[in-house]
N, C-alpha and C positions, 0 to 999 in steps of 0.2 A: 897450374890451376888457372893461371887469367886467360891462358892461351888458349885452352881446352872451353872457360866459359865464352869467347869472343865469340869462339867458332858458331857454339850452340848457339847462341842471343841472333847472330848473324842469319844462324841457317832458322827461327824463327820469325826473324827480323822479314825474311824472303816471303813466308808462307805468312805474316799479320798484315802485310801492309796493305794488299789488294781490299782484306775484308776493312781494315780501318778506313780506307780511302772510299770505299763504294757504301760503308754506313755510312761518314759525313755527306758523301754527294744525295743520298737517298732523305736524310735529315732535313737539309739546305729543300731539298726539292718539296718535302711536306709541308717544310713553314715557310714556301715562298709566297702562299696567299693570305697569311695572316696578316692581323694589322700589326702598326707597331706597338700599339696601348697590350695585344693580347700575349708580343712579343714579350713584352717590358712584365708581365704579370708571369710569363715564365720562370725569363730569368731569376727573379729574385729568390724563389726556393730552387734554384738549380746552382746558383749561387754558391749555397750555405753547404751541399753535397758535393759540389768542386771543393771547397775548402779543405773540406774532411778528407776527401780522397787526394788530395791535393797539397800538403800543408807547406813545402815549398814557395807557391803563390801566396800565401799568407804569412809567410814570412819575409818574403822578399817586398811586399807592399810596405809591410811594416816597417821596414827597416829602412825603404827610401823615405816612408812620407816622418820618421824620427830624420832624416837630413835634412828634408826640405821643408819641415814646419817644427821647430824642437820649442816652439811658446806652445805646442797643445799637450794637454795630459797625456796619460796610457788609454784612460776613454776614449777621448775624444780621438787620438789615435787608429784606435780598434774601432769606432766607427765608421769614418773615416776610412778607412780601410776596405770594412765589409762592403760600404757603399762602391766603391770602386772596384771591387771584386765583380759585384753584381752588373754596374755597365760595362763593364768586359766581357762578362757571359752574354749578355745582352746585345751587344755587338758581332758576337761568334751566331750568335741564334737571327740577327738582323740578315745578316751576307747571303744566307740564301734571297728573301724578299728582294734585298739591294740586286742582286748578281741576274737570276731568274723569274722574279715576279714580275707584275703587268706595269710597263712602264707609267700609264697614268697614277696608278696606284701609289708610286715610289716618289712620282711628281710631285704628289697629292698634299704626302707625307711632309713636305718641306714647306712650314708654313710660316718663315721670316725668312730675309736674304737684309743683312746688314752689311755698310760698308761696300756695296759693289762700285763706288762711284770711285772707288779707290783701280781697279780693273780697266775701267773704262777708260778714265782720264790719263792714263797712262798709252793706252790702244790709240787714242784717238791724237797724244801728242808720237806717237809710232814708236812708243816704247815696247817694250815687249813685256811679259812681267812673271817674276817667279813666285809661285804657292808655296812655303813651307809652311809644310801640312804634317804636323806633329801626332801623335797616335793619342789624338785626343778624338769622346763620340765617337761618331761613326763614322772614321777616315772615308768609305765605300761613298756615303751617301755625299760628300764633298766630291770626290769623283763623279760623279752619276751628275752632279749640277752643272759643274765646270764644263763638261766636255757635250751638255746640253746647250751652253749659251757661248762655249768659245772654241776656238780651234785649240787644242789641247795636247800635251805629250805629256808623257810619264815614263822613266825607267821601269823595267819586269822584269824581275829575277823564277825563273818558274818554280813551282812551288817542289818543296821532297817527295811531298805522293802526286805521284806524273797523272792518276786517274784523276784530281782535281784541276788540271792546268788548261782543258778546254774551257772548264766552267768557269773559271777567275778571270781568263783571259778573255773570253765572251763575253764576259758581264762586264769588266772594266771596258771593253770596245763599243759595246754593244749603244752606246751614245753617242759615239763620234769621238773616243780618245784614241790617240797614238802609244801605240807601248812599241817601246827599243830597250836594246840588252842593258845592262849595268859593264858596259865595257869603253873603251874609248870610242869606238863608232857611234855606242846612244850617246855620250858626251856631245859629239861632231853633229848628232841628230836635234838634240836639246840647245845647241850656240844655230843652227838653222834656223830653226823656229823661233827663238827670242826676234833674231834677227830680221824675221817676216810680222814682228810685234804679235808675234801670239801668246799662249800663257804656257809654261813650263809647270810642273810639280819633285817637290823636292821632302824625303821624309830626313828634316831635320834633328831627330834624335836617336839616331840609327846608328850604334857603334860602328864606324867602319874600319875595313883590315887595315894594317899596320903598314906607314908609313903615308895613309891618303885622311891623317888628320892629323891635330894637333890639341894639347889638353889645355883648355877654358874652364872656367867656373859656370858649373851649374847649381844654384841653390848652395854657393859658398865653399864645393866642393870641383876640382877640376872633373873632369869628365872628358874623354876622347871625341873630338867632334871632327865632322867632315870639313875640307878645307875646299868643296868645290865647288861651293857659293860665290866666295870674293874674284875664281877665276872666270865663272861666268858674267858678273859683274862688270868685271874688268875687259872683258871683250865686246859687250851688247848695251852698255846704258841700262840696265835694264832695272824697273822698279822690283822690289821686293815686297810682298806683303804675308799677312800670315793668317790661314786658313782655316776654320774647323766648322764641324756640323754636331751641333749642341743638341745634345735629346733634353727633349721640354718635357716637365714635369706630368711624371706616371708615364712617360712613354710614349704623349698624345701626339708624337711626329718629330721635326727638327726645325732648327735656327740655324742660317747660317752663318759665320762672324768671317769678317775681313779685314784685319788688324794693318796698319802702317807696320811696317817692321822696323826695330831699333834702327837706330843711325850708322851704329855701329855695323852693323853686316854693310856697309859702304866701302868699308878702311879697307884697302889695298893690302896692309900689311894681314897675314892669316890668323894669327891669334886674338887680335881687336878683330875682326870680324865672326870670328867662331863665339867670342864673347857678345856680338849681337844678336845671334843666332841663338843662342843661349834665353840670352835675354826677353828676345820674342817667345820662345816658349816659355819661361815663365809667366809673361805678360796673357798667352791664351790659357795655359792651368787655370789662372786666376778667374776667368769668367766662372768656372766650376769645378774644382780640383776634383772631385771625385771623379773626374771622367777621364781623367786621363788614366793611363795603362800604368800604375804605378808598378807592378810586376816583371816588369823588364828589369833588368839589371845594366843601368845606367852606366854605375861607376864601376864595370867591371873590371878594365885597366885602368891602372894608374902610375905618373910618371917614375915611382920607383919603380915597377916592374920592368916598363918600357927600357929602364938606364939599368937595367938589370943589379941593382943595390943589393948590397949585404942585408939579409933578412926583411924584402921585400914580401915574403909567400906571408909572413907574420902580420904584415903592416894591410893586409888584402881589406876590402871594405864587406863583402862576403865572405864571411866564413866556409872553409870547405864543409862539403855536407852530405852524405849520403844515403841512397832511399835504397832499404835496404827491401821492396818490395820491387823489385825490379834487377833482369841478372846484369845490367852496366852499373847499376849502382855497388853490386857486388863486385864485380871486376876492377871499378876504380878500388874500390876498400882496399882491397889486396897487391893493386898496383902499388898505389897510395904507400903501403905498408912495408912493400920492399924496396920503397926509393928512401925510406924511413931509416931502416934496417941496416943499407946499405950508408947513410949518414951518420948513423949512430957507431 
């Protein structure tokens, strides 16, 4: 049965992907000339219809923002929550404008820049300086500024649907940023650049594969974090600070903030640093918690799993869950079922 549904999911998987890929490029292309205020009136009922179709995302918000704030009610929770649904969607409907709209427009759009003297003063003593740029707002339109005012790199992993990877890849360039692979050479490409005191970008809450971090407290709970901060560090002097582009109320454009990062991302050693790394993103949640992606799945490993413990699958922070409107959510049930079966 799982074998027989892989095949089918797989051989529809082949014949969906082109049309999903060429409706979001066609999407992204319609709302590239809207403003962001007309953006922002979108999302918010498109929001409430992702939810629905969606409930997934609404449960995995929920369940981070009960870790990361457990003094709010169930209310204020589910508030909370929808709000941050809504700048998510809001985000996905922005990336066309950011990626393909008229560059003045996108300029226009950015109507604070805080903390740049934090950028400069670093350049100007021939420091180099790394962004950790959290999936808070509109990561894109932080892009889009940076690599306006500075010589810029950033790691790119190309995207699953290959019909979107000119358009992401043009739109993140299309200002003067540098994109290199997520390999050791972009590593070798990123200690270049610090090195010629330019600005790096680093997405600091980004589970990475196993064995290229180490688990730190996030909001009191460890969490697997990259350990490739303190190595860059340790080779370029190089300042740290922490980066977001804040949508202004109703949508009327962006702010953009430029945090000192904790002291802690300095320590040599990797776990005191992944805890200041940590700590920096909390420090930018805090300007406006809803805007961050609380939908990711943060703590999705955790050290028992990793040390592979006696009844670690039980101790999971996500519960297993299956969407039984979809044929991989049926194939896991059934996988699921006979590794069950087979324990029992």
């Amino acid at each position: 049965m799982d074998k027989t549904l892989k095949r089918f999911e797989q051989a529809m998987e082949q014949r969906l992907t082109p049309l999903k890929a060429n409706s979001v490029a066609c999407l992204w292309q319609r709302l590239s000339g809207l403003s962001t205020r007309q953006l922002w009136w979108l999302a918010r009922p498109l929001a409430r219809v992702v939810q629905l179709c969606n409930p997934r995302e609404r449960r995995v918000t929920r369940q981070n923002l009960g870790q990361a704030f457990p003094q709010l009610d169930k209310q204020a929770r589910a508030r909370l929550a929808s709000d941050s649904l809504a700048h998510s969607t809001a985000t996905m409907l922005e990336l066309g404008k950011v990626w393909l709209g008229d560059e003045d427009a996108v300029r226009d759009s950015i109507l604070e820049v805080h903390g740049r003297n934090l950028l400069d003063e670093a350049r100007a003593e021939g420091r180099g300086v790394i962004v950790l740029a959290p999936h808070f707002g509109n990561w894109e339109v932080l892009n889009f500024w940076l690599s306006s005012h500075f010589p810029f790199t950033a790691m790119y992993e190309p995207p699953k649907f290959e019909r979107l990877d000119p358009i992401i890849r043009n739109g993140r360039e299309r200002m003067g940023a540098s994109l290199v692979p997520t390999n050791s050479r972009g590593v070798a490409a990123l200690l270049k650049s610090l090195k010629r005191a330019e600005a790096i970008g680093i997405l600091p809450d980004q589970e990475p594969g196993r064995g290229s971090g180490v688990f730190a407290d996030f909001y009191g709970r460890p969490a697997y974090t990259a350990t490739l901060l303190p190595k860059l560090v340790a080779r370029t002097d190089a300042r740290v600070v922490t980066g977001v582009a804040q949508r202004l109320e109703d949508g009327h454009g962006f702010a953009i903030h430029f945090l000192a990062a904790d002291e802690g991302v300095y320590c040599e050693e990797e776990v005191a640093s992944a805890r200041g790394v940590n700590a920096s993103v909390e420090a930018a949640i805090a300007l406006a918690p809803a805007q961050y992606q609380w939908e990711y799945k943060r703590w999705r490993k955790s050290p028992q799993e990793m040390e592979q413990q006696p009844g670690w699958q039980e101790s999971r922070f996500y519960a297993r869950t299956y969407s039984f409107f979809s044929l991989k959510g049926w194939r896991r049930y059934f996988k699921h079922r006979r590794k069950a079966s087979k324990r029992g």
